[in-house]
MARVOMI-315975 format. One record per residue (C-alpha): residue in one letter; x, y, z; residue number from 1. Coordinates in nm, 2 decimals, always signed. Each point is the difference from the previous one (the first is absolute). Layout:
# residues N
{A; {X; Y; Z}; NUM}
...
# end
This chain:
# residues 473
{X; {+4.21; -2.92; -0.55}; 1}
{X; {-0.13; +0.30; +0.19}; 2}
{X; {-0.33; -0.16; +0.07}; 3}
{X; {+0.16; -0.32; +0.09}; 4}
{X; {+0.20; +0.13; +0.26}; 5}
{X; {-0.26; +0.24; +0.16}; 6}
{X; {-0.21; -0.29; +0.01}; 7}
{X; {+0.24; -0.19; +0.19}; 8}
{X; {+0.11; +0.27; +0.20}; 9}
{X; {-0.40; +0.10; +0.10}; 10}
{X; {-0.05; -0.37; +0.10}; 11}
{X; {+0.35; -0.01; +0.21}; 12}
{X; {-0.15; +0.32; +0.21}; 13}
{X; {-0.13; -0.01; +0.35}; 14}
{X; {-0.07; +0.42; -0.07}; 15}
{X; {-0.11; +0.18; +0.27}; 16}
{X; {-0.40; -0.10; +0.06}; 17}
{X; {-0.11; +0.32; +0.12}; 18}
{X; {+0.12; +0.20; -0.34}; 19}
{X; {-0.10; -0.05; -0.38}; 20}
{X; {+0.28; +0.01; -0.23}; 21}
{X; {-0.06; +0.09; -0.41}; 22}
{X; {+0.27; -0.04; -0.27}; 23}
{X; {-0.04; +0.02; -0.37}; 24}
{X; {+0.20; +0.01; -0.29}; 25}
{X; {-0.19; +0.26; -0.02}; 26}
{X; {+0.24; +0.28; +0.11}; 27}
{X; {-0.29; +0.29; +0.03}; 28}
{X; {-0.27; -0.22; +0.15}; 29}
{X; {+0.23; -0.13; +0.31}; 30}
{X; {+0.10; +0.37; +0.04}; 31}
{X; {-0.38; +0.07; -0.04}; 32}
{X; {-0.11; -0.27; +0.28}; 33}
{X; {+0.34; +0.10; +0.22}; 34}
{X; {-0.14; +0.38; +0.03}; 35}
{X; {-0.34; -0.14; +0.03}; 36}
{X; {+0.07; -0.21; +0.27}; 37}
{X; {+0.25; +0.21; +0.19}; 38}
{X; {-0.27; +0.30; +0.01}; 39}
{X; {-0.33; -0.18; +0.05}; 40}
{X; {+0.19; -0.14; +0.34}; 41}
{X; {+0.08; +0.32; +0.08}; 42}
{X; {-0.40; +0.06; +0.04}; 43}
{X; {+0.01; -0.21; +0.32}; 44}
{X; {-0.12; +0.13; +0.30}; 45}
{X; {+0.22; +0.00; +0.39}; 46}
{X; {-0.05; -0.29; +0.23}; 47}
{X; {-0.13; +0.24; +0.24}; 48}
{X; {-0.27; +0.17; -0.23}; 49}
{X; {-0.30; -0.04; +0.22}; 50}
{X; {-0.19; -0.12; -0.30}; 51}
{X; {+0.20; -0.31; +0.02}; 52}
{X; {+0.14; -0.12; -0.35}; 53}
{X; {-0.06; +0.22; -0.26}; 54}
{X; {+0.17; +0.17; -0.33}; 55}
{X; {-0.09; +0.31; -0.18}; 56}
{X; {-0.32; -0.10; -0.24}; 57}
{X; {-0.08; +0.41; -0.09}; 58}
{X; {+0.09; +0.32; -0.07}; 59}
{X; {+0.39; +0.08; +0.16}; 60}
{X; {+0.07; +0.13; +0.27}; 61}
{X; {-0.36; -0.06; +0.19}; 62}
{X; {+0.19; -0.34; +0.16}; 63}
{X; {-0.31; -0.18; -0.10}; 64}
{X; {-0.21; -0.25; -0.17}; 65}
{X; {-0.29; -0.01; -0.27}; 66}
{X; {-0.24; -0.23; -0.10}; 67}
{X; {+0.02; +0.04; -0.33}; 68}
{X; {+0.39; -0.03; +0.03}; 69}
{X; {+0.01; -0.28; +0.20}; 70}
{X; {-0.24; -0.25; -0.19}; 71}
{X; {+0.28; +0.12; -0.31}; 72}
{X; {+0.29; -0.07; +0.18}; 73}
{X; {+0.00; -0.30; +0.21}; 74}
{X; {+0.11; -0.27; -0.25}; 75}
{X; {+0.26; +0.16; -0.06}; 76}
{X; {+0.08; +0.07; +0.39}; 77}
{X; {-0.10; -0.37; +0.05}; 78}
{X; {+0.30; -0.05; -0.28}; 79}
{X; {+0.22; +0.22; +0.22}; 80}
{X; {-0.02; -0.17; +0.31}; 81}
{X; {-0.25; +0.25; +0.16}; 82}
{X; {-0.28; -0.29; +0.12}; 83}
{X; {-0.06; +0.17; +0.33}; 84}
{X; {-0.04; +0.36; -0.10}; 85}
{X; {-0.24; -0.15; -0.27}; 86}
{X; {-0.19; -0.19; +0.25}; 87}
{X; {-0.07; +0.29; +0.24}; 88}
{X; {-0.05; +0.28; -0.28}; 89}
{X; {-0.25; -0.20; -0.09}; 90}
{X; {-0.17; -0.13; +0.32}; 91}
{X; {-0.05; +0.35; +0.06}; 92}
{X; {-0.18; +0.07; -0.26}; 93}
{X; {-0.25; -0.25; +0.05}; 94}
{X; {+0.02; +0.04; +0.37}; 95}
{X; {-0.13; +0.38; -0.01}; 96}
{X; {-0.29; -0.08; -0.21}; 97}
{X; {-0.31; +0.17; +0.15}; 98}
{X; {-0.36; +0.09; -0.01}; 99}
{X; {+0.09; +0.35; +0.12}; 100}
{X; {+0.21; +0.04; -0.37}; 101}
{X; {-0.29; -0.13; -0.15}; 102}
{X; {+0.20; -0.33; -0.03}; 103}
{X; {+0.33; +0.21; -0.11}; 104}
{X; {+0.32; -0.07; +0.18}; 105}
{X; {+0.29; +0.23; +0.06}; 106}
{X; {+0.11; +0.06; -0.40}; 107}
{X; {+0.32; +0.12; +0.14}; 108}
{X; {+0.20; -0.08; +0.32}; 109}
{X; {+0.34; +0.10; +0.12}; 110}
{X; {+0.26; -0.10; +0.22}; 111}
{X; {-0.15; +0.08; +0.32}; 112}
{X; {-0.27; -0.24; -0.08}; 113}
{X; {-0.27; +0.28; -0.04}; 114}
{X; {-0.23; +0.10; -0.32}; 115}
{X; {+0.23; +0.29; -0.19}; 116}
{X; {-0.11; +0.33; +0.11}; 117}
{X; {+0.07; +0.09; -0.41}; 118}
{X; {-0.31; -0.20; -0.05}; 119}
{X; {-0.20; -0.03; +0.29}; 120}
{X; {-0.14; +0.22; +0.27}; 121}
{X; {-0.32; -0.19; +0.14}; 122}
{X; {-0.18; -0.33; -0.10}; 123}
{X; {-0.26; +0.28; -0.16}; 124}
{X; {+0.27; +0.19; -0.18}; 125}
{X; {+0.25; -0.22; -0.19}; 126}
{X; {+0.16; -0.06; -0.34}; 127}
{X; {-0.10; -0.37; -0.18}; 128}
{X; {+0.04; -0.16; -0.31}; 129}
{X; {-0.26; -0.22; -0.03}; 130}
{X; {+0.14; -0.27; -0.20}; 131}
{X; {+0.27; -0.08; +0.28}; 132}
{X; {-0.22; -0.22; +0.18}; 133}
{X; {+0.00; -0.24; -0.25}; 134}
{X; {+0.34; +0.06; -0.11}; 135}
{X; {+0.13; -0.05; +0.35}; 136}
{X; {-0.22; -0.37; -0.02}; 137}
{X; {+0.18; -0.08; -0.31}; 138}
{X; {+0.35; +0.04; +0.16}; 139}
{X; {-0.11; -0.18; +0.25}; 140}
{X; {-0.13; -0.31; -0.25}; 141}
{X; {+0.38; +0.06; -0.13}; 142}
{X; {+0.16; +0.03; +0.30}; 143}
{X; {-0.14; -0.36; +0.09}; 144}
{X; {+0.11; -0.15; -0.32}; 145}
{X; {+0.35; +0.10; +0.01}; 146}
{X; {+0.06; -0.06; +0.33}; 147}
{X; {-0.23; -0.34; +0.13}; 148}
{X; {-0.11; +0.23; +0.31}; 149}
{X; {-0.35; -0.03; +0.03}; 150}
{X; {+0.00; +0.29; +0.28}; 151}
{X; {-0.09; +0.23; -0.37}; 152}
{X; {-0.33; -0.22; -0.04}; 153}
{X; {-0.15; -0.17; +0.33}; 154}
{X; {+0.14; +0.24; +0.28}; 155}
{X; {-0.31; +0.16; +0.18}; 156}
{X; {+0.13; +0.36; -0.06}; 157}
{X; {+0.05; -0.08; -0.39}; 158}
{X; {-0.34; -0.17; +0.00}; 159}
{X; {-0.20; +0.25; +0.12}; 160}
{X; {+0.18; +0.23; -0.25}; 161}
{X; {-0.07; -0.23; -0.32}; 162}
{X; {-0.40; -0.07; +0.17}; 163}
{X; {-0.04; +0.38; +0.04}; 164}
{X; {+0.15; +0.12; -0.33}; 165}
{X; {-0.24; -0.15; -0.27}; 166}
{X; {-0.30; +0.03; +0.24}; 167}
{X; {-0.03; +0.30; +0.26}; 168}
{X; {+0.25; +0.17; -0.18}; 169}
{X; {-0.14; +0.00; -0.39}; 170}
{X; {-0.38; +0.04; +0.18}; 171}
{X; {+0.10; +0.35; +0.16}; 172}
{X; {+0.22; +0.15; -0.25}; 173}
{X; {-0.25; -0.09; -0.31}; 174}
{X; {+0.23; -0.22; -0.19}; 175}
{X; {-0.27; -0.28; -0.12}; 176}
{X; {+0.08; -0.06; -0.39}; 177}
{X; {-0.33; +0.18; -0.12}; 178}
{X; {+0.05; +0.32; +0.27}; 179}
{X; {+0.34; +0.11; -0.15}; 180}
{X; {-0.10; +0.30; -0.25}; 181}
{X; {-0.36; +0.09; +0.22}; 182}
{X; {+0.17; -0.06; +0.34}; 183}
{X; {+0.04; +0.37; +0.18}; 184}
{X; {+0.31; +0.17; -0.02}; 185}
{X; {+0.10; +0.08; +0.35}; 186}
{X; {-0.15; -0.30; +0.19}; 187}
{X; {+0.06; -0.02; +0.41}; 188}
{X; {+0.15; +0.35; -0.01}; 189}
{X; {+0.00; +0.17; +0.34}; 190}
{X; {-0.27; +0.30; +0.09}; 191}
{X; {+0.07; +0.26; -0.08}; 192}
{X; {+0.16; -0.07; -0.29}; 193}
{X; {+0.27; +0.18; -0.17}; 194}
{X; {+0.06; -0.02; -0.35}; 195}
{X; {+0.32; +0.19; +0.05}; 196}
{X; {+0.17; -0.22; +0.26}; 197}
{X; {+0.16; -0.31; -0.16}; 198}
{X; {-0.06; -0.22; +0.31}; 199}
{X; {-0.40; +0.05; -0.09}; 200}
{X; {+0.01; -0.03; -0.39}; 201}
{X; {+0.26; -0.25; +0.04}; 202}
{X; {-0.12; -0.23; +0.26}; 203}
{X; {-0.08; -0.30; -0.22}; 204}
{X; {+0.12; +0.15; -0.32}; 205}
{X; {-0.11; -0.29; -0.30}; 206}
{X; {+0.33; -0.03; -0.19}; 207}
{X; {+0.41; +0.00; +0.06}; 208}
{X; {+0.02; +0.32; -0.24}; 209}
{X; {-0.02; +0.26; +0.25}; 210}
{X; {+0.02; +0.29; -0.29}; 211}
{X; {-0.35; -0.05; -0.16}; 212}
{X; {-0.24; +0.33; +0.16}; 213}
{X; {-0.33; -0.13; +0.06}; 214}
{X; {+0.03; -0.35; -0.03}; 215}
{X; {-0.25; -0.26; +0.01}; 216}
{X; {+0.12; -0.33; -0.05}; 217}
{X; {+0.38; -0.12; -0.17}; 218}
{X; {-0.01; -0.33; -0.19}; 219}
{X; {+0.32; -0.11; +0.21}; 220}
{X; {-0.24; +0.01; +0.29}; 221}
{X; {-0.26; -0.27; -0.15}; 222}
{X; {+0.31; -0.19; -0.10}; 223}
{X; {+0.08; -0.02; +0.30}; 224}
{X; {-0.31; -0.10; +0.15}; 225}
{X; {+0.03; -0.28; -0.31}; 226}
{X; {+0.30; -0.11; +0.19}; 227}
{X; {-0.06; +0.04; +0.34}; 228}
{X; {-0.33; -0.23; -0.08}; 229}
{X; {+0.22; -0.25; -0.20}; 230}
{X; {+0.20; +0.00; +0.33}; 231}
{X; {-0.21; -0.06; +0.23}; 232}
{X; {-0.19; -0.28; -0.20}; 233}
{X; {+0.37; -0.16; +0.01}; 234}
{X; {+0.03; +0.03; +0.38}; 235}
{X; {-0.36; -0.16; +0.04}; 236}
{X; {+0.14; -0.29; -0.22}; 237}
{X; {+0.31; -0.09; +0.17}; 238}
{X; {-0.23; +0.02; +0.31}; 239}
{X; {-0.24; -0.24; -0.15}; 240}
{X; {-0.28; +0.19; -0.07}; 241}
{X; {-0.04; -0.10; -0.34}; 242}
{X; {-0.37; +0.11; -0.05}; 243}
{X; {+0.03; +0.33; +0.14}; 244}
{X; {+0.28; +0.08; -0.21}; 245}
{X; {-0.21; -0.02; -0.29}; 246}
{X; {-0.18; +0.21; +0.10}; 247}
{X; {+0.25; +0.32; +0.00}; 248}
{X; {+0.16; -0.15; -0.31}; 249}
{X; {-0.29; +0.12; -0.15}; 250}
{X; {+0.01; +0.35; +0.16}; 251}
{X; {+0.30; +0.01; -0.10}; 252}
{X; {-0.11; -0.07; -0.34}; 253}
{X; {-0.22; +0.30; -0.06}; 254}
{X; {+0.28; +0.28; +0.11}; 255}
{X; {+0.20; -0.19; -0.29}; 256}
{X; {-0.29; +0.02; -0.18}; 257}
{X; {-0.09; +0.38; +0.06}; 258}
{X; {+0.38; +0.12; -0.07}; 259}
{X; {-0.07; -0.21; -0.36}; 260}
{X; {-0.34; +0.11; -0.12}; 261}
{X; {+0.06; +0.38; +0.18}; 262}
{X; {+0.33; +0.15; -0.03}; 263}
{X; {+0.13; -0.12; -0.32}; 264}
{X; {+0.08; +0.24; -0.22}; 265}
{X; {-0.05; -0.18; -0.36}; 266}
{X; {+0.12; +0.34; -0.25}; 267}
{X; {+0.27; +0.06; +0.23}; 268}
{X; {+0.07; -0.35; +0.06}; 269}
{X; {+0.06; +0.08; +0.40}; 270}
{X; {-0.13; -0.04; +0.33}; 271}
{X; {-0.19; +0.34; +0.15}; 272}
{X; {+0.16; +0.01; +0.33}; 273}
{X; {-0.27; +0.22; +0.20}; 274}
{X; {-0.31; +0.18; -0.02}; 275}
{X; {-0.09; +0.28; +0.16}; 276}
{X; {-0.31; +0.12; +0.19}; 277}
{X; {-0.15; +0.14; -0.31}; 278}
{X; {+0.05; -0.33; -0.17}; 279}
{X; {+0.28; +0.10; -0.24}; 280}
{X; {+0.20; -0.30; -0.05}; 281}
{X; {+0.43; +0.09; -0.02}; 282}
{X; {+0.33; -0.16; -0.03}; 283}
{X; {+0.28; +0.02; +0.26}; 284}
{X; {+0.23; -0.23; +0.22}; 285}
{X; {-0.22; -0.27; +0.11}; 286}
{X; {+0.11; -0.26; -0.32}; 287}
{X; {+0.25; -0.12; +0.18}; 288}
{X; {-0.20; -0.15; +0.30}; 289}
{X; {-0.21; -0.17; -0.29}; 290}
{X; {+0.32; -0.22; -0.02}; 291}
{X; {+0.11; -0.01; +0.37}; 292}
{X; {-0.37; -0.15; +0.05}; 293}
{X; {+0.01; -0.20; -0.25}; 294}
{X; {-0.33; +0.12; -0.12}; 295}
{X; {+0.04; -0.08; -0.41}; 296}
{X; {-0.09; -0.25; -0.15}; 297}
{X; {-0.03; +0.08; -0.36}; 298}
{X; {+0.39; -0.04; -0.09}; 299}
{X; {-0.10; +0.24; -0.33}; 300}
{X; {-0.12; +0.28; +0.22}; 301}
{X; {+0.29; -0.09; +0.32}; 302}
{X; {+0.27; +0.03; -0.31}; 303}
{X; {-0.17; +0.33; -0.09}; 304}
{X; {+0.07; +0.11; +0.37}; 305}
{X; {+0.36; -0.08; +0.03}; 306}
{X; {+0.11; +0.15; -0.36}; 307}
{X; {-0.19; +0.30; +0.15}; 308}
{X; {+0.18; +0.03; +0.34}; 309}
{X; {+0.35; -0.06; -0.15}; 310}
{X; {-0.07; +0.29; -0.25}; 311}
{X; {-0.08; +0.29; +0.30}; 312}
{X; {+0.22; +0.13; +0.28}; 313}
{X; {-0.17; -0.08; +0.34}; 314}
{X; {+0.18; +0.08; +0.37}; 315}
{X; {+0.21; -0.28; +0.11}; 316}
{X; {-0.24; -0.10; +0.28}; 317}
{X; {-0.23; -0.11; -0.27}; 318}
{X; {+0.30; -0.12; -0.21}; 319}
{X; {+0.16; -0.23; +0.27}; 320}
{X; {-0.28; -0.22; -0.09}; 321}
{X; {+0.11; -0.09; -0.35}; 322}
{X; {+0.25; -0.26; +0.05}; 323}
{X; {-0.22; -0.25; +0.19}; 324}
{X; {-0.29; +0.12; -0.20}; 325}
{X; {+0.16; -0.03; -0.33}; 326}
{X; {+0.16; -0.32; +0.05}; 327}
{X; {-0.35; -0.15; +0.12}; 328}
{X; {-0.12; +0.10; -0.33}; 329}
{X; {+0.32; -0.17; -0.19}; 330}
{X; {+0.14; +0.38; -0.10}; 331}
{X; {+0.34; -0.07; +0.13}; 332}
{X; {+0.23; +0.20; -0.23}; 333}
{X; {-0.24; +0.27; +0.13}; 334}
{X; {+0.05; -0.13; +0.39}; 335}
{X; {+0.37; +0.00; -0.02}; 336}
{X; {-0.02; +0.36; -0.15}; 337}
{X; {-0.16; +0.12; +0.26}; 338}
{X; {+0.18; -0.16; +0.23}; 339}
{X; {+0.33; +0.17; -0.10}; 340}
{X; {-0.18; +0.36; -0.03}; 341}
{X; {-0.13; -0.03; +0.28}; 342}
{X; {+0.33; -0.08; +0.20}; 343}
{X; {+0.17; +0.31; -0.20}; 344}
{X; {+0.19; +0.24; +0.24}; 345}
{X; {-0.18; +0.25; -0.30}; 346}
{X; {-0.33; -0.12; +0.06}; 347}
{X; {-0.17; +0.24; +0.21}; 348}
{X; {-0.19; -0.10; +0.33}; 349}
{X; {+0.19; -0.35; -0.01}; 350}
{X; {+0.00; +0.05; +0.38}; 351}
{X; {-0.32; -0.03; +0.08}; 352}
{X; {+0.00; -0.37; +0.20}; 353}
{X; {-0.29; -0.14; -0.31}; 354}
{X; {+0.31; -0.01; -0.26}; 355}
{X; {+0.25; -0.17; +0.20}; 356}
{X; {-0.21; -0.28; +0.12}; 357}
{X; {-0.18; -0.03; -0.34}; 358}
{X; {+0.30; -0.07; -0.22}; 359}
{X; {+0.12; -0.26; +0.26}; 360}
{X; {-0.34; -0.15; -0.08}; 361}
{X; {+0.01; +0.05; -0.36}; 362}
{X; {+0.33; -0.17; +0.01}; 363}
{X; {-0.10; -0.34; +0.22}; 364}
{X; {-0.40; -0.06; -0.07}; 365}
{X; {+0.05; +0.20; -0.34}; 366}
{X; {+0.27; -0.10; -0.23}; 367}
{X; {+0.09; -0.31; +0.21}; 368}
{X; {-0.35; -0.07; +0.02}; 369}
{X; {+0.03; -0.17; +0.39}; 370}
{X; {-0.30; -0.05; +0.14}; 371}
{X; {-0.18; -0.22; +0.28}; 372}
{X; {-0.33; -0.15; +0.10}; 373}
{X; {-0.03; -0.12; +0.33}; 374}
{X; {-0.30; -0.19; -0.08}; 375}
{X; {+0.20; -0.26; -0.21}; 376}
{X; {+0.32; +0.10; +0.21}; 377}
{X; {+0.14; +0.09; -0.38}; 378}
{X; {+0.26; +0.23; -0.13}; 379}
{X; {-0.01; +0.09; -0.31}; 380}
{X; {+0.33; +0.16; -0.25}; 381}
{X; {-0.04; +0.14; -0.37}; 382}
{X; {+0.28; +0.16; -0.18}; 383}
{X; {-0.08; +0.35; -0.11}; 384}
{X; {+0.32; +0.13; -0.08}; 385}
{X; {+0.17; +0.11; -0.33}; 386}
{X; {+0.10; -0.37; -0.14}; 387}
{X; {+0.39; +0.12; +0.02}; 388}
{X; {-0.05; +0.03; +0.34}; 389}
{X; {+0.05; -0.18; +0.32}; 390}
{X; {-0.20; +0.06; +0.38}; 391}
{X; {+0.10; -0.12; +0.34}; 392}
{X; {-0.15; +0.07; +0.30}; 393}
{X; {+0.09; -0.13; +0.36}; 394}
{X; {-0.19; -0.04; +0.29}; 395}
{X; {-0.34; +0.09; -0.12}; 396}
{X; {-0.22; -0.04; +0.28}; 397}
{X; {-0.31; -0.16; -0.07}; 398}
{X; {-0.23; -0.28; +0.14}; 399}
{X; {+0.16; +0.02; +0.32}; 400}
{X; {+0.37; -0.10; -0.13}; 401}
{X; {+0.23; +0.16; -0.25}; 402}
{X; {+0.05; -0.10; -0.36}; 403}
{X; {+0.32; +0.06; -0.22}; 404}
{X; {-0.09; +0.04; -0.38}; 405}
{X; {+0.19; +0.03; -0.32}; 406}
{X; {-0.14; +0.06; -0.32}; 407}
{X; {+0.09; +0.02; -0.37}; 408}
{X; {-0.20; -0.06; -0.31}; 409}
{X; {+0.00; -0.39; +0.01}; 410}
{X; {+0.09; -0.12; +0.32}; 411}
{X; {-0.08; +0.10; +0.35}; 412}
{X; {+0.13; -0.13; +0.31}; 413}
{X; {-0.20; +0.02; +0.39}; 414}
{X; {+0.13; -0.12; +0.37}; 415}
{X; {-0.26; +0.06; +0.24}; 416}
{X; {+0.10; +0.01; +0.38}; 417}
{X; {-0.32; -0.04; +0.24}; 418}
{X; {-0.13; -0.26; +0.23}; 419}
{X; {-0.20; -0.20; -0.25}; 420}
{X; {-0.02; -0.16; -0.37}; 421}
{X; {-0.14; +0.33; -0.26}; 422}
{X; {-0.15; -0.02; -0.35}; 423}
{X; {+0.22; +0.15; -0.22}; 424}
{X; {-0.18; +0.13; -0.36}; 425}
{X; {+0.25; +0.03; -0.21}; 426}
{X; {-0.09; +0.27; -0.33}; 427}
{X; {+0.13; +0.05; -0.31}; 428}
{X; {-0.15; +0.26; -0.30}; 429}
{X; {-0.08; -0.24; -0.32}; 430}
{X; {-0.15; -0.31; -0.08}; 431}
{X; {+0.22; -0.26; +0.13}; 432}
{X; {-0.11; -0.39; -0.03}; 433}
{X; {+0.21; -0.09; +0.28}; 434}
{X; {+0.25; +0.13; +0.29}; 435}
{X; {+0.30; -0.18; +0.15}; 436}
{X; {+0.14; -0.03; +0.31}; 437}
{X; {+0.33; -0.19; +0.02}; 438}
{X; {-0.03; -0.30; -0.26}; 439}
{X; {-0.39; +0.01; +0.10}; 440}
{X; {-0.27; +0.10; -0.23}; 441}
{X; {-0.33; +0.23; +0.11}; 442}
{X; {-0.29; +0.00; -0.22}; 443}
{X; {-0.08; +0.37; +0.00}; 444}
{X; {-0.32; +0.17; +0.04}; 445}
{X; {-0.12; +0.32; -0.20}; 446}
{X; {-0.18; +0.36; +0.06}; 447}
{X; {-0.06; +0.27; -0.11}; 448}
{X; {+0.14; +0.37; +0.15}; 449}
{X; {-0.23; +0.34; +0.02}; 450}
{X; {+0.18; +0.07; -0.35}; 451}
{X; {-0.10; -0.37; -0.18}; 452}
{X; {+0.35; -0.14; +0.00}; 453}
{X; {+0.05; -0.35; +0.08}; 454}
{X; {+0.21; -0.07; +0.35}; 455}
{X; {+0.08; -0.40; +0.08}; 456}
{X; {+0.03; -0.08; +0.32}; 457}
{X; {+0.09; -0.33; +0.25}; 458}
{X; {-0.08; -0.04; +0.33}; 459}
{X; {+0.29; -0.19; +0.19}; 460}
{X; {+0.01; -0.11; +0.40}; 461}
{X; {+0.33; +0.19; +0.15}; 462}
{X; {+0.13; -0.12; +0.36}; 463}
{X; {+0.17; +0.28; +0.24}; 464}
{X; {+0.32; +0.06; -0.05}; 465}
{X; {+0.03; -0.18; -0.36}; 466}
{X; {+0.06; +0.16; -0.33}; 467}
{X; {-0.14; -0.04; -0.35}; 468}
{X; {+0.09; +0.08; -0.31}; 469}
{X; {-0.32; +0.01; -0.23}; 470}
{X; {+0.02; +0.09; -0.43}; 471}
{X; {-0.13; +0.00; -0.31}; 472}
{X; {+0.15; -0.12; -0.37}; 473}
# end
């Protein structure tokens, strides 16, 4: 009766387009995605900020944003309504690209719409991550997907970003796939230079683990030059450059390659995460971005990775990446743990603007499994709860409308409000011969997840402002 009736009553709703709402019978994830929501908003920056739309993407209270930060959190402020702070945070970065920075950009701006004194003094003397080039072009890739807005992939200021990041950029830093252990360990550092000051030994530092002394190269670093690659292949395809896409494919390929044959631990059964200049190979934080890349392939050795980062403590920016990260992987008892621990008033840190925004992402691309690809104009829903429970979300922005969505284990119903008709891909964990739709039955289609369990799936044509109600015997 309860899922009957919130059916009808999700349908019935005009809801207020500008704001998501979540329910659950769930009692402690809707009061997990309620605090989430309520303080990632809370992030956003004035109307009068001169940096135009913005919200806080780094380390309270600088009033700023980080690249790293950003490329995590923009699904989930796309999810939140926050379109036009995403679009600017982001077309900043790519706009302050330069050859001055060696091909840097700013790696943290703040609300004055100037690089962050806390990690820049000079285009000489600056703090950079290396791999946020290339995770800033992945958000970008999944920016464009989500949304239909091809401003992520053929504006001029995002072009010249993507073109300079896997040429110029991986050229002067030394990132080719056979320089990464022989390459020097201070490249394009300013003269003098100053081992002691961080904004010289830290100006193009080759990892996101900013702990490690005397660091060389971090394996989250070549997986995410695996993924920036992958990404910009991608961008080249939807543009029609079929051939040259091939062609960074395959670059692509041997960073997969390298983090395979060279950083695989096989008696310990775990990745290495760095090296350092003496060549001694250790284990850290950078597992994690082996996952957010997408970088494993071997589900043996991917399995190996997860049981080993849900049996450690890490810092909650690291661990607001496990819901999204687990789900993707089809770990979703672990997601919705996280989830909740991460949305405890006991957890410590659970302010820092990464949490917020990644459990209302865990929540909608995780264990409701929405997704979109604007290149088929497709949304796509799984179920990825616990099977008792059920998961409603209203006005999800996405594709440039708004969807409504209720879940439970066997049924799942979609109305889609935009301008024009959508694909709607319709999921469902098991093997399933068939799906119905009113008195109509689907043939359905199978895959495989990253963890080797079957998911059947149907793809159905949905017109604006029409609901559907798709399930499974």
């Amino acid at each position: 009766m309860f899922i009957r009736s919130l059916l009808l009553l999700l349908i019935c709703l005009k809801g207020n387009a500008q704001q998501i709402v979540f329910h659950s019978s769930n009692a402690k994830l809707e009061a997990a995605f309620s605090w989430a929501q309520q303080t990632a908003l809370s992030y956003k920056g004035h109307k009068d900020d001169p940096v135009g739309p913005w919200y806080e993407s780094a380390l309270p209270p600088r009033s700023a944003f980080c690249m790293r930060d950003v490329a995590h959190q923009c699904i989930g402020g796309e999810i939140l309504g926050l379109a036009a702070e995403n679009r600017n945070m982001l077309t900043l970065f790519a706009k302050n690209i330069s050859k001055g920075k060696d091909w840097c950009s700013y790696w943290e701006m703040n609300k004055h719409g100037l690089p962050a004194p806390e990690d820049y003094r000079n285009d000489k003397e600056f703090w950079y991550n290396l791999n946020a080039n290339f995770d800033i072009m992945n958000a970008n890739w999944r920016m464009y997907l989500w949304t239909g807005n091809k401003l992520f992939i053929n504006d001029p200021v995002f072009r010249n970003f993507h073109d300079r990041s896997v040429d110029e950029y991986i050229s002067t830093w030394i990132l080719q796939a056979d320089s990464l252990l022989v390459r020097p360990a201070y490249p394009n550092t300013p003269i003098p230079f100053n081992e002691n000051d961080a904004f010289h030994r830290c100006r193009g530092l080759p990892s996101y683990s900013e702990g490690v002394p005397h660091l060389k190269m971090g394996v989250d670093l070549i997986a995410a030059l695996y993924r920036g690659l992958e990404t910009y292949a991608a961008i080249l395809e939807t543009g029609g450059q079929r051939a040259k896409a091939a062609g960074y494919r395959l670059k692509a390929e041997q960073y997969r390659r390298h983090i395979e044959n060279t950083w695989w631990d096989a008696q310990a059964q775990q990745y290495q995460t760095h090296v350092t200049n003496d060549g001694a190979f250790g284990k850290g934080e950078g597992e994690t971005f082996l996952l957010w890349f997408d970088a494993l392939k071997d589900s043996t050795r991917a399995r190996r990775t997860i049981e080993h980062l849900v049996s450690n403590d890490w810092n909650v920016e690291n661990l607001s990446y496990f819901p999204v990260v687990l789900s993707r992987y089809g770990y979703y008892d672990q997601a919705l743990r996280y989830i909740l621990h991460l949305a405890d008033p006991g957890t410590k840190r659970r302010e820092y603007p990464e949490v917020s925004f990644g459990v209302v992402e865990g929540i909608i691309q995780g264990l409701m499994g929405v997704d979109a690809d604007a290149r088929y104009n497709r949304i796509s829903t799984l179920f990825n709860g616990k099977q008792e429970d059920t998961l409603s979300a209203e006005n999800i922005p996405v594709l440039s409308g708004h969807i409504t969505v209720t879940e439970y284990r066997k049924g799942t119903t979609l109305q889609y409000q935009g301008n024009t008709a959508i694909v709607w891909r319709a999921k469902f964990s098991g093997r399933h011969a068939f799906v119905k739709t009113g008195n109509r039955k689907i043939k359905a289609l199978q895959e495989l997840d990253k963890r080797g369990n079957f998911i059947s799936y149907a793809d159905v044509k949905l017109q604006p402002g029409k609901a559907m109600t798709v399930t499974v015997d």
